[in-house]
N, C-alpha and C positions, 0 to 999 in steps of 0.2 A: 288892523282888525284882528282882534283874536276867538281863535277857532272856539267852537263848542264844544263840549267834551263827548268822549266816543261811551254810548253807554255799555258796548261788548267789552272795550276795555277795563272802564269801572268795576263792570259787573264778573268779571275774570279775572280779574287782578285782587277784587274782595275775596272771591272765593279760594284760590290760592293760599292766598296769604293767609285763612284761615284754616284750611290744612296744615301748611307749614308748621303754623304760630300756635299748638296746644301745646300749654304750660307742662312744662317735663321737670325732672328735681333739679336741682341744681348740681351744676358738673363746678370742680375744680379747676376745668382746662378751656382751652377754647378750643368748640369744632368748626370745620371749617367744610364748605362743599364750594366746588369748583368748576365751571363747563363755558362752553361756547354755544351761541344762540342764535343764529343769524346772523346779523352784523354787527354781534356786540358778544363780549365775555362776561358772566355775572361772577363776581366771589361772594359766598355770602359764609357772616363769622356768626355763631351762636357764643354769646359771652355770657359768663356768672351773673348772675342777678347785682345790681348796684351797678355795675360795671359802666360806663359809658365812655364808648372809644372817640377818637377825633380820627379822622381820615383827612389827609394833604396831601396833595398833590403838587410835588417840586421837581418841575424840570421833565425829567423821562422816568420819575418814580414815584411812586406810591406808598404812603408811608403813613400805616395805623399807629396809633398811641393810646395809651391805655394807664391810668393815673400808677394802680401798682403790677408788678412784675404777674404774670400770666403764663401757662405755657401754654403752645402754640404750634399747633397740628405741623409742623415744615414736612414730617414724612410723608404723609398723604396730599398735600400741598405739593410735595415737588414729585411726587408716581402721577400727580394729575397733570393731563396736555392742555395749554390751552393757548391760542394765537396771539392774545394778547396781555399776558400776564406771566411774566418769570423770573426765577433768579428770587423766590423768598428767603428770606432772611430776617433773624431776629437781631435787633443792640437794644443797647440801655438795659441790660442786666435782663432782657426780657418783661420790657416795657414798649415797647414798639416790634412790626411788622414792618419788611420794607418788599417793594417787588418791582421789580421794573416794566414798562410798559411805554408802548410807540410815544414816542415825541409829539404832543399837540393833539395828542386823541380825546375826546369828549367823554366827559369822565362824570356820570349822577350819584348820589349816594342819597341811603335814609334808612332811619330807623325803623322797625315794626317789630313790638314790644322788646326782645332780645336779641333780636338778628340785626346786623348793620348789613345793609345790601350795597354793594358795590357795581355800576354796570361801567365797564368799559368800552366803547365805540369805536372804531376809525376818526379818522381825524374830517373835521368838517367840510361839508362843500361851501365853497365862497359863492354866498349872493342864495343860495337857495337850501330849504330844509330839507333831507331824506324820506319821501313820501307825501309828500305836500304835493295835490294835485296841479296847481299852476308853479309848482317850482318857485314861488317868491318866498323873500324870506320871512320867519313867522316870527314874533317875540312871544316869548313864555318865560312864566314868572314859575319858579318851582315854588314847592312849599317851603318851608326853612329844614334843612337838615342840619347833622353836626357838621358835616363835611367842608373844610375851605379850601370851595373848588369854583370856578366856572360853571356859571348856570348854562345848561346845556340840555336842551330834548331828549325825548326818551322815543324810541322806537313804536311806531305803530303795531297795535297789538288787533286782529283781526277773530272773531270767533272760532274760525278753523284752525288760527292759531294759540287759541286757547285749547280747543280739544287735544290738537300734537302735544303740545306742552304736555296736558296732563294723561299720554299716553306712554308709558315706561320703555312698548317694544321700540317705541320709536325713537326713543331719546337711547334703550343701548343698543341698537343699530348704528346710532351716529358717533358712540364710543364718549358722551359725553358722561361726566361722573353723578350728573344732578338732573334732577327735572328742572328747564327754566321757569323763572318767576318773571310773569309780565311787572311793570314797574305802576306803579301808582298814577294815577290822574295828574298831572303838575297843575292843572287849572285851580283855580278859588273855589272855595265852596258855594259861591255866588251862583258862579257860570253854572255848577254843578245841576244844582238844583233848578237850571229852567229848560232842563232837560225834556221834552214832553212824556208824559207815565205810560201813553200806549208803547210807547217805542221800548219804554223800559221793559214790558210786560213780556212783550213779544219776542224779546233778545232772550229776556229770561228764558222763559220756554224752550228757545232756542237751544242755550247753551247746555239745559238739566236733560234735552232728549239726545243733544252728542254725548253728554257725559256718561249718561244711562248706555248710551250704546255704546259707548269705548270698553265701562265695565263688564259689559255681557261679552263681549268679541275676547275680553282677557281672561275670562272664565272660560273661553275655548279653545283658548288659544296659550301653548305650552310660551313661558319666556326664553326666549334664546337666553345663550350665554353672553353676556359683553365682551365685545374684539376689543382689542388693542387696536387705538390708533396709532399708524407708524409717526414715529415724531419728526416732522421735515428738519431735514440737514441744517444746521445752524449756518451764518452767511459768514463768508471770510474775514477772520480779522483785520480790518481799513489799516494800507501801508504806514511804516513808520516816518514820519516826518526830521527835518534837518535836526541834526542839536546844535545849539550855539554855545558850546561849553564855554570857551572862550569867554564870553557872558556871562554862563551863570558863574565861573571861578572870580570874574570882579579883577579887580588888580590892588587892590587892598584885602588881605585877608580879615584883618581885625575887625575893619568897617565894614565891611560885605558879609559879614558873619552878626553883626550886631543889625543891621538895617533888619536883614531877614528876621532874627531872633522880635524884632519891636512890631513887626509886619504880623508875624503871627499872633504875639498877645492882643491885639488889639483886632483882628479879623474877628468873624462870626458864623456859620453855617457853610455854606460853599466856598466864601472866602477865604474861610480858616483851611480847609484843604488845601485849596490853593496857593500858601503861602506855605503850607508842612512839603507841598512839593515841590516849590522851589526850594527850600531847604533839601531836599534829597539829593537836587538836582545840583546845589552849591557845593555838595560833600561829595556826588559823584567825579564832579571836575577838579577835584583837590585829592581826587584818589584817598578820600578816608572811609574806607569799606565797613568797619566795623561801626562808626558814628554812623552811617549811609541806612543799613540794617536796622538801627534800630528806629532811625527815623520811618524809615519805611513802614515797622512794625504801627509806631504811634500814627499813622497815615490812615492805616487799615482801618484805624479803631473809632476814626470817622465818622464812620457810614458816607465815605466816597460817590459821587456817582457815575452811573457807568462809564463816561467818558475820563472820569478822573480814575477811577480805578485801571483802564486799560494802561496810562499815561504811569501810574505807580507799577503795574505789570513791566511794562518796557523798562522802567528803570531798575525793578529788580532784577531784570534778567542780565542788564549792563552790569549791576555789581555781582550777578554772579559768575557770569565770564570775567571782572576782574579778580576775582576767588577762584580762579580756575578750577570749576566744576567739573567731576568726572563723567557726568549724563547729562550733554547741553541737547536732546533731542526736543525735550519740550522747551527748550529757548525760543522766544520772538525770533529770537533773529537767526536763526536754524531754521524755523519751520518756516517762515514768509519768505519769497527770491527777494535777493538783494535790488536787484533792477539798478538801476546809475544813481543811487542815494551811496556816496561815501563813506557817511557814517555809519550804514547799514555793513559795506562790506569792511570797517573797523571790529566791530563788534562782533560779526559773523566769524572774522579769522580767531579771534582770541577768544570765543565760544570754544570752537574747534581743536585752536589749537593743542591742548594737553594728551587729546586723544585720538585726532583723526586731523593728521598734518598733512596727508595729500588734499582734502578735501580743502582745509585752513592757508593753504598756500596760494590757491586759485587767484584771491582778488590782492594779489601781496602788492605788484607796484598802488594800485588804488591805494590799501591800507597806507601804505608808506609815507604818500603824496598827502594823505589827508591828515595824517599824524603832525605835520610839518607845524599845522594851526592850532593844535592842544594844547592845552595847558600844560607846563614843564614838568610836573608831579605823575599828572596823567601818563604820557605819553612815557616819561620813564619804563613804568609799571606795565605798559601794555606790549610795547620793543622788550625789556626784560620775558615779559609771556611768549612773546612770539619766539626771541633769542634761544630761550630755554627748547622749547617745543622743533624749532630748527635743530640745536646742539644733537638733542636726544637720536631725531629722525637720521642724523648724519647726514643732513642737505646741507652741503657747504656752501653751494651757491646762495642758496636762500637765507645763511648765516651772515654772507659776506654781504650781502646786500643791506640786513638791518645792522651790523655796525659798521659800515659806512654812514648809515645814518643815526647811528650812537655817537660817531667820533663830531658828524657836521651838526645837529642841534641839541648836543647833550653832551658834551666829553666835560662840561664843566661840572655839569649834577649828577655827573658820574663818576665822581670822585672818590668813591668807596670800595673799589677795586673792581666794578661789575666789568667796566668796558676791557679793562686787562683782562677780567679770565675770560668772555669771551672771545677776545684776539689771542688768547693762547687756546681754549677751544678751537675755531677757525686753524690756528694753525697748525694742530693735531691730525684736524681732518684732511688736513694738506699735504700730512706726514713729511713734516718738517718741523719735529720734534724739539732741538736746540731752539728755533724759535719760541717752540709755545714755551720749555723751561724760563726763558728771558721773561716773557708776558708773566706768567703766575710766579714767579721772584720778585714783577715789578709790583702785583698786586700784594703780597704777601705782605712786601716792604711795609705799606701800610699801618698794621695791626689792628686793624677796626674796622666792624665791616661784619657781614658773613663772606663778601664775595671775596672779600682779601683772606678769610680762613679757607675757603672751600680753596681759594687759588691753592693755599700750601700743604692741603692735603693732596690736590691734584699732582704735585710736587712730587710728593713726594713718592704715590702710586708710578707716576710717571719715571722717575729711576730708577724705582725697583724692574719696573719693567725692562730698561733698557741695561740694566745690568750693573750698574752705578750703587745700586745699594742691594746688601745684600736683607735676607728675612730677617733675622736679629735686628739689625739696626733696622728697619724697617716697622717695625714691634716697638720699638725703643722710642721712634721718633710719632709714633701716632698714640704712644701712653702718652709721653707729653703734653699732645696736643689735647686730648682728651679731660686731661684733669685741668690743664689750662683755661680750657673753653667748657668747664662745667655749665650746663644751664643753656648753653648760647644754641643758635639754629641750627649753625655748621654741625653741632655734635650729633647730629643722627646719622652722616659722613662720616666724619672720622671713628666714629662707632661702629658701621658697616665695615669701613675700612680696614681698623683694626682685627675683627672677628674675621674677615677673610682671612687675612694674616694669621691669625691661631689656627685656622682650619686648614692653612697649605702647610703650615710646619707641623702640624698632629696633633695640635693640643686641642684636639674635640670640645674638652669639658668646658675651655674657656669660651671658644667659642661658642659654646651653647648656653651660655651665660650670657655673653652682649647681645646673640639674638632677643632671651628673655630681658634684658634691661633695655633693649629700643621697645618692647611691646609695652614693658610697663610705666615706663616714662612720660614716651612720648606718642601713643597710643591711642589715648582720649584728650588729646592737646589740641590747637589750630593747627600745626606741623604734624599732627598724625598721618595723613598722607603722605608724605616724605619720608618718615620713620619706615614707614609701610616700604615703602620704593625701595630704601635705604635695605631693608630687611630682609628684601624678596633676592637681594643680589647676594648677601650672606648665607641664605639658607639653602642658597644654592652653590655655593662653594661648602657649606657639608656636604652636603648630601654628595657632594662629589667625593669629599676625603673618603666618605662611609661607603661609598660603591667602588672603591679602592681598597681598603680593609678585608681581610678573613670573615669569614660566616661567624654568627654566634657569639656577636659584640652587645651591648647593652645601650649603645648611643643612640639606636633609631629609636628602641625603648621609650625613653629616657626624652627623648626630641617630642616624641607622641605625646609622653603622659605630663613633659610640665609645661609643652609650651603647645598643643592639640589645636586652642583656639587661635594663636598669634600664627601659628601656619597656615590655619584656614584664612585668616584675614591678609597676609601677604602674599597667598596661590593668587595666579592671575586666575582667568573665566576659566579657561579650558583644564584647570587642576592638573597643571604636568608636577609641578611640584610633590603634589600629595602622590600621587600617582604614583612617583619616582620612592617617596616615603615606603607608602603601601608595599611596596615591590621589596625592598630593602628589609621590612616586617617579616615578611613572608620568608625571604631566606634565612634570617637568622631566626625564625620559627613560633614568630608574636601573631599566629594565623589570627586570632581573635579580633586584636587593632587594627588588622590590615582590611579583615571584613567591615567594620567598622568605615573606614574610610571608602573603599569601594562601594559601597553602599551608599553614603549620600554621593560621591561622584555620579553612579550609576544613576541614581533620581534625579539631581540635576543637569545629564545630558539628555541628547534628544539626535535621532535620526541613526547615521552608522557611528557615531560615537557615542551614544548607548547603544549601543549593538556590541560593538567592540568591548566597550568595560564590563557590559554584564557579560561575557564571557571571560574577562579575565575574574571574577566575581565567581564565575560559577567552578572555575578554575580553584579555585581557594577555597568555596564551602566542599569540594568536593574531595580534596586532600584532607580538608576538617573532617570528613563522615559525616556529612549533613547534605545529604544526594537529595531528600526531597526539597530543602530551599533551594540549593541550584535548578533544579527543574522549574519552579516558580520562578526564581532571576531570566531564566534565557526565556520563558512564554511571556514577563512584561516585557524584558527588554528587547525582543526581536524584531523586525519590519520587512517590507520589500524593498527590493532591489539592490541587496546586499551586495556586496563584489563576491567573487567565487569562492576566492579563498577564507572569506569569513563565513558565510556560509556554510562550509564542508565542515571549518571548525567546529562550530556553534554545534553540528548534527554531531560530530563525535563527543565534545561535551554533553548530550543529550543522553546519546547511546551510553555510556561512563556513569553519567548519573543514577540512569535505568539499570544500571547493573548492578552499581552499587546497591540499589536500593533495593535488591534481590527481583525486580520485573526481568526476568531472562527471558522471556516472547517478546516483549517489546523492545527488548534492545536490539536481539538479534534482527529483529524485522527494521528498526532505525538504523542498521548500518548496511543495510540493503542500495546497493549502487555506491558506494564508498568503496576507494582503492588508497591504497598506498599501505605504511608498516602500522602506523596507528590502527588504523580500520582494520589490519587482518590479525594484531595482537588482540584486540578489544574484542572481534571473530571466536578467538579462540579462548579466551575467558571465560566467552560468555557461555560454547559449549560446555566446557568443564565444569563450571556452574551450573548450569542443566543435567549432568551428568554423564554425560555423553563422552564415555572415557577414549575408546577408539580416534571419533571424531576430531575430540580435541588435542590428542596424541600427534595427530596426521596436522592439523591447522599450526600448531607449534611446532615440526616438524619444518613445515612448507614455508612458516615464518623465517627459521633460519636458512633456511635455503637460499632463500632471497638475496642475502647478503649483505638483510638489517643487521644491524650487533645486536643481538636478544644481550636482556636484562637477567638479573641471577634468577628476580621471579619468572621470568619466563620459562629457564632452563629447568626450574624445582618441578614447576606445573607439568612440564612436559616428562617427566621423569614420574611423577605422581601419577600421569594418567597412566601411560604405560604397564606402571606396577597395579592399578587399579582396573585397567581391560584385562590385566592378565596376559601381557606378552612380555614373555621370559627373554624372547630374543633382543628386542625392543630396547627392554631394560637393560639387558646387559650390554647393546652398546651404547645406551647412555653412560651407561655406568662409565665405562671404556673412555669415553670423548669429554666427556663433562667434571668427569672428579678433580683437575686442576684448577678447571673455571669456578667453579663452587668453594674453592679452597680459600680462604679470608673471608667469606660474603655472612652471613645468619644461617646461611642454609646449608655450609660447613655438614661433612657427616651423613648429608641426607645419602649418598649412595651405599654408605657403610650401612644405614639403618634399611636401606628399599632391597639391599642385596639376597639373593634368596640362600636358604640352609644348602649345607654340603651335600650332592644326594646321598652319600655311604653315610654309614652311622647309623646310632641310635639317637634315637629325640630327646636331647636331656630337659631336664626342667626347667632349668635354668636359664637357658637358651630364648623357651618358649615365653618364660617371667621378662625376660630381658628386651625379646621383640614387641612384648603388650607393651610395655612400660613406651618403645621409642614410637610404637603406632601411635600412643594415647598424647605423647608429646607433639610429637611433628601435627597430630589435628589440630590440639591447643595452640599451636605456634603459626600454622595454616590462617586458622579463624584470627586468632589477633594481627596478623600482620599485612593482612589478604587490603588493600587500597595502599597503602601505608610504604613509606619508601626504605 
């Protein structure tokens, strides 16, 4: 039996939709409005004139199509919340919408003139309709829309629920982006019309004196502002399930490469995904990373559904723990516990491994045991990950353990020298040294390989160490290797190698030359990571020869200005490198380059290490004459809970600055509770600065006393104030105790010039010409040289 139509519905749903629906010009674009309504989400699209979209509904997504390309509101589309509709997304060049939505949800759609109304529901109740007073099920014919979808009921719409609907405070109270639109009648026009007309008259009525009264109450009533709704936490991503690589690598590679290749031409729609991802999944287990990649990419271009996109997810994170990525924190298999799935804690350690080996070592017997069942390709490549990541850590136990099991299911496909340099790694860290020499000679032997090269570089480091070859031959034997293996892996190795080697026997220039030829080579390669590694061990054997060297060399220069960016990109996190540079700048007097660099370090720390560099920062603009950036450097860069002694610092850099900067009240007041020699010279600066000739006489005075070693400028100042209070006695025992120490320094002379006339005599002229000219100097030479060393 089918129901009668509701005529509050009819008559609420016409009037709506007649609102809605006055003809506007025509837009370019599609807009789109978005909201949740009870127990159902509406999207509703306004499209171009002509336009006529199809809405399908495939599986757990929702997918508009529109004959030509459209652009497609996704910005405001994805700022809007709604429970049952997410994840939009445009393909096809911008010919389709796609968005995802609960699995099995009842889904209506229709046109009304240029809007395509969307309503999505909850998923049905079995055996009974939502709002049907006896709970049986009802059958309802919709009208024909474009939509090929499941004819499915639309929500009872109630008068009261017409008047909410079209009350605005109440719809942005509930944080929704649109007023809802009740849905159309789905009954016939038959049923419609044997409606009886008093019923219709009297709803009417009805519904013009709620609407009349919503309008008056908004007229008095001010709109709030619309809240943001908080968007509920998204639900965890569902555990990774077994992999049968074993499976998908086949045991034919020719024929399990073709089967797939024929699977996919001939697939169609979900299929076709389907089979792009067992392809992924056939390359993952052959260890072909780069083939893998771009399959991956062709997967995307799909339009995947969610289930299949999470399944391409996991496998790219597997190819990029076999890429050993330096940020696996958004890895699958990083962020989700392993729990007792194996292959979970396979792919978790070799995520891990390259950069956080205690954490990568945890599941090592698992990893090993399950390694046992991999493909011969795979499992190479993922022991070599781990091998590597062990060698580095210097965990030998944990080295000795993976080749053990390099030698029992691998020593045959490891035939390229990998498992010797290992076993001469291993036995490095055993420091049984003649052994490892035996291993990488037996790897060398070889010649092909990188791991048989890297063996004979190791060689060959490995002698020089022990004393067996001396730096010359040492230079001699890795140019060889270098031009021999032009192009090859090994050479960003024996390139580091080499440049160490110029840089312990003092050929600077050359080495600063291989560091600039690993940067430009191999840089923007797939091996530019390695380069990098290779680079970061080089650059730190200059910078050693250069902090070795005299003052006032032109190689840190020279390091800064041709190779500036290859040192930012080989500095690990914490910038000790640059740092080390900066420092090196500074003494030999490139203050410019050194701020330079202290400056982005200083921005990209955080806590007491910016705290710390902006003080060595403020330290530098301050020897520059640039007191008021320093004062800016130490108020960003300062915090609580400093330790004491950075603290103290930080305030006498302060007080320093403020002097400089001519504030003599505020310095002296910032070094108030401050002890030691620093704090009572920067005391007495500051007096003399203020003018306070006496005072500052007596603070320089009480400085040496102490039994700091005062500076020459200390000793000038203290001689300057004296002559400038006006104590003769004063002065003349400066004059007395100080005229050796002054003797070689800039300030040579000053007690000859501060000395007073003979008192017998006459005042000659010349005398008087003699003392303006040394007053008028020692000012001039005062003011320039007053911060300055």
């Amino acid at each position: 039996m089918k129901r009668r139509p509701d005529s509050a519905l009819t008559l609420g749903s016409t009037f709506v939709l007649a609102l809605l629906s006055v003809p506007g010009p025509v837009q370019a674009a599609v807009r789109a409005q978005l909201g949740d309504h009870g127990d159902y989400s509406r999207l509703v699209l306004s499209v171009p004139k002509g336009v006529e979209p199809v809405a399908v509904v495939d599986g757990c997504v929702l997918r508009i199509s529109v004959p030509d390309p459209v652009r497609w509101p996704l910005a405001s589309l994805r700022d809007s919340f709604s429970r049952r509709l997410a994840d939009f997304v445009t393909a096809d060049g911008g010919r389709s919408l796609t968005a995802t939505m609960p699995c099995g949800a009842r889904v209506t759609s229709f046109m009304e003139r240029r809007n395509l109304i969307v309503d999505v529901g909850g998923p049905p109740v079995p055996g009974g309709k939502p709002g049907a007073p006896d709970g049986g099920a009802v059958e309802v014919q919709p009208e024909p829309v474009i939509a090929v979808v499941a004819p499915q009921a639309s929500p009872p719409v109630s008068v009261a629920g017409v008047v909410e609907a079209l009350n605005p405070v109440s719809t942005a109270n509930a944080a929704v982006m649109d007023s809802p639109i009740p849905a159309v009648s789905p009954l016939p026009p038959g049923e419609r019309e044997s409606t009886p007309l008093p019923a219709v008259a009297s709803l009417e009525g009805e519904v013009r004196d709620s609407i009349q009264q919503t309008l008056r109450q908004l007229e008095r009533t001010p709109k709030p502002a619309p809240q943001a709704a908080e968007p509920p936490k998204p639900p965890p991503p569902p555990p990774i399930a077994a992999m049968d690589l074993a499976g998908w690598a086949g045991d034919d590679f020719n024929r399990t490469r073709a089967a797939l290749q024929s699977a996919l031409e001939k697939a169609q729609g979900r299929a076709r995904v389907e089979a792009q991802i067992a392809l992924v999944r056939f390359l993952l287990a052959r260890a072909m990373d780069e083939e893998g990649r771009a399959a991956l990419e062709t997967a995307a271009s799909l339009s995947p559904a969610p289930d299949q996109r999470y399944a391409l997810r996991i496998l790219g994170d597997a190819f990029r723990a076999l890429d050993r990525e330096d940020a696996p924190d958004d890895n699958l298999f990083v962020e989700l516990p392993a729990g007792t799935m194996p292959d979970h804690h396979v792919w978790r350690s070799a995520a891990l491994a390259p950069t956080r080996w205690a954490a990568a070592k945890e599941g090592l017997p698992i990893v090993l045991r399950r390694l046992l069942d991999y493909p011969a390709d795979l499992r190479s490549r993922l022991l070599t990950t781990l091998a590597a990541a062990a060698d580095e850590a210097g965990d030998s136990a944990a080295l000795n353990l993976i080749v053990l099991e390099m030698i029992t299911v691998d020593s045959k496909g490891m035939a390229d020298g990998r498992l010797d340099y290992f076993r001469g790694r291993l036995a490095e860290l055993k420091a049984t040294p003649d052994a490892a020499l035996d291993r990488y000679d037996a790897a060398a032997g070889l010649r092909r390989g990188p791991f048989a090269r890297r063996a004979e570089v190791r060689a060959i480091e490995l002698r020089r160490g022990l004393g067996r070859l001396d730096e010359e031959g040492t230079i001699k034997a890795l140019e060889a290797l270098r031009f021999a293996w032009r192009g090859d892996d090994i050479e960003t190795d024996a390139l580091a190698a080499l440049g160490g080697a110029y840089a312990r026997s003092g050929r600077t220039e050359a080495a600063l030359d291989i560091f600039g030829l690993l940067g430009r080579r191999f840089g923007a390669t797939a091996r530019g990571r390695d380069a990098l590694a290779a680079g970061r061990t080089l650059l730190a054997a200059v910078l050693d020869r250069l902090e070795q060297s005299p003052p006032g060399g032109l190689y840190a220069l020279a390091l800064q200005a041709r190779h500036g960016r290859l040192v930012r990109l080989a500095d690990g996190a914490d910038g000790g490198l640059r740092l080390r540079l900066a420092t090196l700048l500074l003494r030999d007097g490139y203050g410019l380059e050194a701020i330079r660099i202290l400056h982005a370090l200083t921005e990209g720390a955080s806590g007491p290490r910016r705290a710390e560099l902006g003080a060595t920062l403020a330290r530098a603009l301050i020897d520059g004459g640039r007191e008021g950036e320093a004062l800016d450097v130490l108020a960003r860069s300062g915090g609580s809970g400093l330790e004491p002694a950075l603290a103290e610092r930080r305030a006498l850099l302060r007080a320093d600055a403020l002097l400089g900067d001519g504030d003599t009240v505020r310095a002296l007041d910032a070094l108030r509770g401050l002890n030691g020699t620093e704090a009572a010279r920067l005391r007495a600066q500051g007096l003399f600065a203020a003018g306070e000739w006496r005072a500052a006489h007596n603070a320089f005075t009480e400085l040496a006393a102490t039994g700091a070693e005062p500076t020459a400028d200390d000793l000038a100042l203290q001689g300057l104030s004296a002559y400038l209070a006006g104590d003769a006695d004063g002065l003349r025992a400066f004059g007395e105790a100080q005229r050796a120490r002054l003797t070689g320094t800039r300030w040579a002379g000053l007690v000859d010039a501060l000395a007073p006339p003979p008192a017998d005599g006459p005042l000659r002229a010349e005398t008087v010409e003699r003392d303006l000219a040394t007053a008028t100097a020692l000012d001039r030479l005062a003011r320039g040289w007053r911060g300055k060393p």
